[in-house]
C-alpha positions as CSV (number, residue, x, y, z in Angstrom):
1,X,120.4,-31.6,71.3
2,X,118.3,-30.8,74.4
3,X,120.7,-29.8,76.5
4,X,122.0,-26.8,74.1
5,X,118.4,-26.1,73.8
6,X,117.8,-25.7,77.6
7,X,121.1,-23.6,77.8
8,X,119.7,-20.8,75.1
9,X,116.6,-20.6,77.2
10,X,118.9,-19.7,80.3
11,X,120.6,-17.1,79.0
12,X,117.8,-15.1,77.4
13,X,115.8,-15.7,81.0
14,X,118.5,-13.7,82.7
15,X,118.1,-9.7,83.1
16,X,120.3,-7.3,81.6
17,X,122.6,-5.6,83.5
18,X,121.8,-2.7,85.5
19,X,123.3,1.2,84.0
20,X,123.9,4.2,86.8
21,X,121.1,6.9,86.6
22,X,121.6,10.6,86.9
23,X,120.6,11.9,90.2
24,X,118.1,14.2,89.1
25,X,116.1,10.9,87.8
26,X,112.7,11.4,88.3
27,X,112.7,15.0,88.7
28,X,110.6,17.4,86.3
29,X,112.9,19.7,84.6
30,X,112.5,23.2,85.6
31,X,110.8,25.5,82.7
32,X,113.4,27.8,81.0
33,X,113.0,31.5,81.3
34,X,111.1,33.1,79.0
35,X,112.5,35.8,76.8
36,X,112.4,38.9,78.2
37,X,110.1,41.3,76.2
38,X,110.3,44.8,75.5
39,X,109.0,47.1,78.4
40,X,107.6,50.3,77.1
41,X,108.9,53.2,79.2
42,X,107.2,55.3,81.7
43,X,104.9,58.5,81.2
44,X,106.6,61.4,82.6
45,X,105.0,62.5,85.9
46,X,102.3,65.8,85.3
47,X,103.8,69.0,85.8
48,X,102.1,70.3,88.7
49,X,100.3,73.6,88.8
50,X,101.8,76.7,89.1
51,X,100.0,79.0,91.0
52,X,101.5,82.8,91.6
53,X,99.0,84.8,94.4
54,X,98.0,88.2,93.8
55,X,100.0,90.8,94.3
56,X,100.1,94.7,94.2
57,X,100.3,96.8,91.2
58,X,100.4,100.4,92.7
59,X,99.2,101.9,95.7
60,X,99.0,105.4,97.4
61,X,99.0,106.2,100.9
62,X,95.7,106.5,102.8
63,X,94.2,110.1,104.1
64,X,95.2,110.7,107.5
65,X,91.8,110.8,109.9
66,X,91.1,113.9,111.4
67,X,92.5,113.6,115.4
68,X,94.1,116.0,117.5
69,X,98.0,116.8,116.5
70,X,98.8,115.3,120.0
71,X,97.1,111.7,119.3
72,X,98.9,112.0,116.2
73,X,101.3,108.6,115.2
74,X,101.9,106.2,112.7
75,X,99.3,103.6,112.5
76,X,99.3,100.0,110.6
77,X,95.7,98.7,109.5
78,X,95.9,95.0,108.4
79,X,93.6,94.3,105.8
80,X,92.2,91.1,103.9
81,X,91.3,91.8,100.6
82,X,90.2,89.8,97.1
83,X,91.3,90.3,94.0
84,X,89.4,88.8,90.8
85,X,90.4,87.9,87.8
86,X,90.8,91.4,86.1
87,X,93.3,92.7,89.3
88,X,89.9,95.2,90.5
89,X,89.7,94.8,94.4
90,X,86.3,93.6,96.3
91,X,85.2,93.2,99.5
92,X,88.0,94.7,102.0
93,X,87.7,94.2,105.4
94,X,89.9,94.6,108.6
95,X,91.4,91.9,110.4
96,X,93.4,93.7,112.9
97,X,92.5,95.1,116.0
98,X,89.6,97.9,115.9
99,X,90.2,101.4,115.1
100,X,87.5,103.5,114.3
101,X,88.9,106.3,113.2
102,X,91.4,104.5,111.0
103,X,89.3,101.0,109.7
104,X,87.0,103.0,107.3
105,X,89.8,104.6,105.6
106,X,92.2,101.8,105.3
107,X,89.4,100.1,103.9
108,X,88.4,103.0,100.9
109,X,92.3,103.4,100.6
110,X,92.6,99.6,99.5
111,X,89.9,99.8,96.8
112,X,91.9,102.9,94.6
113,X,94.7,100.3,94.8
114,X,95.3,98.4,91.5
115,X,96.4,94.8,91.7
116,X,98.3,92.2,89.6
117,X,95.5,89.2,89.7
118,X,96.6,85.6,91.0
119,X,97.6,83.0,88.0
120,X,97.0,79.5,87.4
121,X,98.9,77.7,84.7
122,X,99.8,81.1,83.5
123,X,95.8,82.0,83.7
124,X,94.2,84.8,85.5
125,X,92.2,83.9,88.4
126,X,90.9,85.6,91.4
127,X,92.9,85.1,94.7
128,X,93.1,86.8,98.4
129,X,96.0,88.4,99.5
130,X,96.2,90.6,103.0
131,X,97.7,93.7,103.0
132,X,99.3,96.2,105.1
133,X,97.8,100.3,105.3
134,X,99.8,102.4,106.7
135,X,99.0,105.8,108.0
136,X,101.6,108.8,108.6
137,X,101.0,112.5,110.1
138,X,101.2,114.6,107.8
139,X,101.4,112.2,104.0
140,X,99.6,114.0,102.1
141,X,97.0,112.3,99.8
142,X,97.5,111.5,95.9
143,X,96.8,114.4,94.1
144,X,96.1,117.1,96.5
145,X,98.1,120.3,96.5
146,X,99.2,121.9,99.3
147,X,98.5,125.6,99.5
148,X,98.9,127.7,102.1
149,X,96.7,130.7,102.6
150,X,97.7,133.8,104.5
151,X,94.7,136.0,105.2
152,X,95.5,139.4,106.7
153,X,93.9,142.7,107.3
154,X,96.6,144.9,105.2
155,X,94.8,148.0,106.0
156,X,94.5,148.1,109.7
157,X,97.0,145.7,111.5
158,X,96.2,144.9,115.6
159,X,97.1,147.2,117.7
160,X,98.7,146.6,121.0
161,X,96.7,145.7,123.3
162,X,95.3,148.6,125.7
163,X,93.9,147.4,128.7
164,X,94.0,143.9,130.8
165,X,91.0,143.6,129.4
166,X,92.4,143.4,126.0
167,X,94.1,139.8,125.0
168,X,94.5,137.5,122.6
169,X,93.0,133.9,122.7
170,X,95.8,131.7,120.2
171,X,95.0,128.7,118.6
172,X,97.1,126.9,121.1
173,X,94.4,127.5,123.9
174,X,91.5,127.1,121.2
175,X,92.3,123.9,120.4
176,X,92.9,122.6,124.0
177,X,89.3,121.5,124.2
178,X,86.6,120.7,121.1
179,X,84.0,123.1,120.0
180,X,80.8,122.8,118.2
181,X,80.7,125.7,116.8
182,X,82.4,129.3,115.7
183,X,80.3,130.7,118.6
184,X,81.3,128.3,121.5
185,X,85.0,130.0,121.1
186,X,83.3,133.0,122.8
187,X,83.0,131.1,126.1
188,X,87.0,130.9,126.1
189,X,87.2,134.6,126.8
190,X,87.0,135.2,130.7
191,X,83.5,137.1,131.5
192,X,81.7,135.9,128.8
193,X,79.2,133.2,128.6
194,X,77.5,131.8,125.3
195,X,73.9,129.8,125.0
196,X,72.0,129.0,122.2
197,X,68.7,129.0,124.0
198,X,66.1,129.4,121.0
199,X,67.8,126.2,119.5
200,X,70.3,126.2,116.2
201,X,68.0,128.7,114.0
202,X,69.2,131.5,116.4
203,X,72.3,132.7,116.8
204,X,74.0,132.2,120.3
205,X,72.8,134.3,123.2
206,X,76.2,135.8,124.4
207,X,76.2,137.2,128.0
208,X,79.4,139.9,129.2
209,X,80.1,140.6,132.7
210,X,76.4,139.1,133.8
211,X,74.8,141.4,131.1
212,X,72.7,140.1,128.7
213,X,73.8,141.3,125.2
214,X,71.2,139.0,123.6
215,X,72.3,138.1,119.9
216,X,74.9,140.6,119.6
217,X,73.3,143.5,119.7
218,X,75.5,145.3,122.9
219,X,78.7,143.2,120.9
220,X,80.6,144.4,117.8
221,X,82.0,140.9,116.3
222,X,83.8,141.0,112.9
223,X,85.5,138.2,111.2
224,X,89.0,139.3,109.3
225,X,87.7,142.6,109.8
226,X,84.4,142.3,108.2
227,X,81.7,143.1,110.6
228,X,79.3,140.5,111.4
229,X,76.3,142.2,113.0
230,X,73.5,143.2,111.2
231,X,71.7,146.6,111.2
232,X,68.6,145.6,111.5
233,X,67.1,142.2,112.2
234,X,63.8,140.8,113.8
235,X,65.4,139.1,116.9
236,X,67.5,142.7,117.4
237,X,69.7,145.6,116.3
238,X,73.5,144.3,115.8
239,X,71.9,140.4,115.6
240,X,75.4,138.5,114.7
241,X,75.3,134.9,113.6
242,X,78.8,133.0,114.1
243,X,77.3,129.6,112.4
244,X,79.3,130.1,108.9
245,X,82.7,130.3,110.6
246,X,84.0,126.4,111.3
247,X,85.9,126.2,114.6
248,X,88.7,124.3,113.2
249,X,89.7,127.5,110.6
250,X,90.1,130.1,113.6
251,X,93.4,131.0,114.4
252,X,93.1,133.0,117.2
253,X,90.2,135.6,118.8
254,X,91.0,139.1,119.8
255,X,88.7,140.3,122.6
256,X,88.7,143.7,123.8
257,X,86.2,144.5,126.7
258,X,84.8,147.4,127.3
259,X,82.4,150.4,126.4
260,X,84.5,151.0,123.4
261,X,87.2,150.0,120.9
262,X,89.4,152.8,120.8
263,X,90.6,152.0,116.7
């Protein structure tokens, strides 16, 4: 009876048999992926903003300056200019080289221009553009007429001349060298020498052959055939005052020297 006791304690005093492990035994398990989500989509980008510059509208060609015929040539004047919002032009000034005779115009010229303002998301703003003024011989300006006037003397046409003394100055040889005024034209005829030596209130003193014919008064000047010298007048008889004529309007001078004028 003891001994089958003592065996019973035996076997339960023996350990169970090992079992195999798996070989990640020990090791955390990794944490499942969560579930994706919905992502919202992305904002478009902003349209960027459209900006068109000024431009021009309408524009007339400049006045030619006043220069001689033989300095006369194209000429390009670069000029920077603003436009505001409602397409008037301000504040023109020249960026190219200097021109005198040219800047100021170009500059007038660009303000009867009209202009198309600059836009900003389809908005009028102001803006700065540079434009080019160009000058030509000869354009004519908006609106002007051209007119020719002939002036003649129908009733008594030159005669030939008479003498050597008798010659025509053309406006060829006039315009060869500036004059002040109507009166300096005299000094282009040979013998004769022109002063105004009482100042610009007095006509010019006009001197012939070495003679002094004061204001006139030993001269018979006519312009188109009207006669210039006065009967009577308190600086002499025949006192003739050239200072309405304009140099620039003379087409020629007819001089005829001598005691007489045989028409």
């Amino acid at each position: 009876m003891i001994r089958r006791s003592y065996l019973m304690v035996l076997l339960l005093a023996l350990p169970r048999p090992l079992r195999a492990q798996p070989a990640d035994a020990g090791v955390p398990d990794a944490p499942l992926p969560a579930a994706p989500s919905e992502v919202a989509p992305a904002a478009p980008p902003p349209s960027p903003s459209t900006e068109a510059p000024p431009r021009i509208k309408q524009q007339a060609p400049p006045v030619y300056p006043d220069v001689p015929k033989a300095e006369q040539k194209p000429v390009d004047v670069v000029v920077h200019v603003e436009v505001d919002a409602g397409g008037s032009p301000v504040n023109p000034r020249v960026i190219s080289a200097a021109n005198p005779p040219f800047d100021d115009l170009a500059t007038t010229s660009v303000l009867d221009w009209t202009f198309e303002p600059a836009r900003k998301d389809g908005q009028p703003v102001a803006g700065e553009l540079e434009v080019t003024v160009h000058f030509v011989p000869g354009a004519a300006p908006p609106g002007a007429r051209t007119e020719v006037i002939e002036v003649s003397d129908r009733f008594r046409p030159p005669p030939p001349p008479r003498a050597v003394s008798d010659f025509v100055i053309d406006k060829h040889l006039l315009e060869a060298a500036p004059h002040q005024s109507a009166g300096d034209l005299l000094s282009t005829a040979p013998g004769m020498y022109v002063a105004r030596v009482e100042g610009e209130a007095v006509a010019h003193e006009i001197f012939l052959r070495g003679f002094d014919a004061e204001h006139g008064q030993d001269i018979a000047i006519s312009a188109g055939g009207i006669p210039v010298n006065l009967p009577s007048h308190l600086h002499g008889q025949g006192y003739a005052d050239l200072g309405f004529l304009i140099p620039e309007v003379i087409d020629e001078v007819r001089v005829t020297e001598g005691v007489y004028d045989p028409r």
